[in-house]
C-alpha positions in Angstrom: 100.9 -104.6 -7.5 101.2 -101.0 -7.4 99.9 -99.0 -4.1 97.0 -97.2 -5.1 96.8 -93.4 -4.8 95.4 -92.0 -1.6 93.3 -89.0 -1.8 94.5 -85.6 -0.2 93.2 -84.7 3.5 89.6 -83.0 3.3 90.1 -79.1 2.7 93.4 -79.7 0.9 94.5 -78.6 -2.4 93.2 -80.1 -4.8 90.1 -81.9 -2.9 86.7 -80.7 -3.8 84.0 -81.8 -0.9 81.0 -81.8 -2.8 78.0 -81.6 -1.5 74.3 -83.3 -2.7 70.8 -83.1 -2.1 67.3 -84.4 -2.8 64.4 -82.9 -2.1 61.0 -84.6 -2.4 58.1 -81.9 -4.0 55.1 -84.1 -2.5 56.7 -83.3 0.9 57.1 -79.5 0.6 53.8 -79.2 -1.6 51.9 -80.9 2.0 53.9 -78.3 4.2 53.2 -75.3 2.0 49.3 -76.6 2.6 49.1 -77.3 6.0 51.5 -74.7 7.3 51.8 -71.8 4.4 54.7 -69.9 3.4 55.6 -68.3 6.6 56.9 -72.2 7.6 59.3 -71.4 4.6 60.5 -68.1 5.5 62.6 -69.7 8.5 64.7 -71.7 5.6 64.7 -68.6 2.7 65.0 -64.7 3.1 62.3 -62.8 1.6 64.7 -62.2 -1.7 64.5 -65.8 -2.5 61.0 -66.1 -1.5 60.5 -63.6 -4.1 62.1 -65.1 -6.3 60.4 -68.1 -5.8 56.8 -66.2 -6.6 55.3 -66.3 -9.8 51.6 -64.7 -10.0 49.7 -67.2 -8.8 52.0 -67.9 -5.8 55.1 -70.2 -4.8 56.5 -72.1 -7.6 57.0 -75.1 -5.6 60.1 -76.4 -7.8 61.9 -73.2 -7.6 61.5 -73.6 -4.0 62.7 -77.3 -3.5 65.5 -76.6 -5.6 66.7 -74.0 -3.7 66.3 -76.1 -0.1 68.2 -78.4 -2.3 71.0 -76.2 -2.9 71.1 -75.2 0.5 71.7 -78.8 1.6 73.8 -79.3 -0.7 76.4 -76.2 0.1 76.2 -76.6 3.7 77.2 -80.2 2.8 80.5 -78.8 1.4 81.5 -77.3 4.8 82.4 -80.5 6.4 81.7 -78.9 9.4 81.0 -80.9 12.8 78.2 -80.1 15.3 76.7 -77.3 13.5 73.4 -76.7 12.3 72.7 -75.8 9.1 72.6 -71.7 9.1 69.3 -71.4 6.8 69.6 -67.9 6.1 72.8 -67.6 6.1 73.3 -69.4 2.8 71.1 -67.5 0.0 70.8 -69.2 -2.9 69.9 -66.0 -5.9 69.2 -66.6 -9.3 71.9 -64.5 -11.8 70.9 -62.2 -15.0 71.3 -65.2 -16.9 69.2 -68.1 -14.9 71.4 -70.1 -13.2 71.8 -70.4 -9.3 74.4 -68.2 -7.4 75.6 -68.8 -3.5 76.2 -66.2 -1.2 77.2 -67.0 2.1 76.7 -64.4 4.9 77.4 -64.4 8.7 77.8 -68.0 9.9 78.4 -69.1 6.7 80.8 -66.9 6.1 83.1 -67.7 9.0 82.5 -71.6 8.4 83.3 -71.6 4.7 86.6 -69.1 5.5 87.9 -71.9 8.3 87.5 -74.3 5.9 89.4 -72.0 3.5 86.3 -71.8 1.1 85.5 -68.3 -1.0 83.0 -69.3 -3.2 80.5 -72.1 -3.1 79.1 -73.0 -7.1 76.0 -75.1 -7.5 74.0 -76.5 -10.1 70.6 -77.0 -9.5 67.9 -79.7 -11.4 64.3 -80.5 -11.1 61.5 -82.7 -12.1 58.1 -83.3 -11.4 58.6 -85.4 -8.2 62.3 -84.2 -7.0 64.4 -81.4 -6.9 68.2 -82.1 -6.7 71.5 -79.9 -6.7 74.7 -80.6 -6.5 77.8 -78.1 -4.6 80.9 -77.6 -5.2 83.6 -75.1 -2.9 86.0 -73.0 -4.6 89.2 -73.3 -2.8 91.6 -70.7 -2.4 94.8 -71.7 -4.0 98.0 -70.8 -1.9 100.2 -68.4 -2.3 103.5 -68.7 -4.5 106.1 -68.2 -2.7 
């Protein structure tokens, strides 16, 4: 019987640490009650709070599915020991709807020792659950 293949060491060409997360709407929908948006702007800079807002106030699955997509690119990191850097990962929506990652300070410096650039994420929600899924865009090495 053939040896089966063994994956590539975390980080490595080739290896895509992808991150996932779930986030329950019941549960933010009872902290946005008792505790209002300003519990909210600790996770999400005031860019994606705003977009976030609609006229009558937070859109609640805009809002889960960016802590979702937060989770889910911090999850791609692999780092140990760290907390994860809420504002430090913004989560924008593009000229054409779907979700773009910036990462900014902390973020930055985690993603660059883990020899990330770019973080791409694809977000989904329903009436009970938002969920997104992350994916790290690895620098490919130089040809030499």
């Amino acid at each position: 019987m053939p040896a089966r293949p063994v994956a590539p060491p975390a980080g490595g060409l080739g290896w895509a640490s992808l991150g996932m997360d779930i986030v329950s709407v019941t549960r933010v929908r009872r902290l946005l009650a008792e505790y209002g948006e300003t519990f909210f702007e600790r996770m999400l800079t005031p860019g994606e709070l705003a977009d976030c807002r609609t006229s009558t106030g937070l859109d609640v699955l805009s809002l889960c599915g960016r802590i979702a997509a937060k989770e889910a690119a911090f999850k791609t990191l692999r780092v140990r020991g760290r907390f994860l850097p809420w504002t430090d990962i913004v989560v924008r929506r593009s000229d054409g709807g779907w979700p773009l990652v910036e990462l900014h300070r902390s973020a930055a410096e985690m993603a660059a020792d883990s020899g990330i650039t770019e973080i791409t994420v694809s977000i989904s929600h329903d009436v009970d659950y938002a969920v997104a899924v992350a994916a790290p865009i690895v620098a490919a090495p130089l040809q030499t």
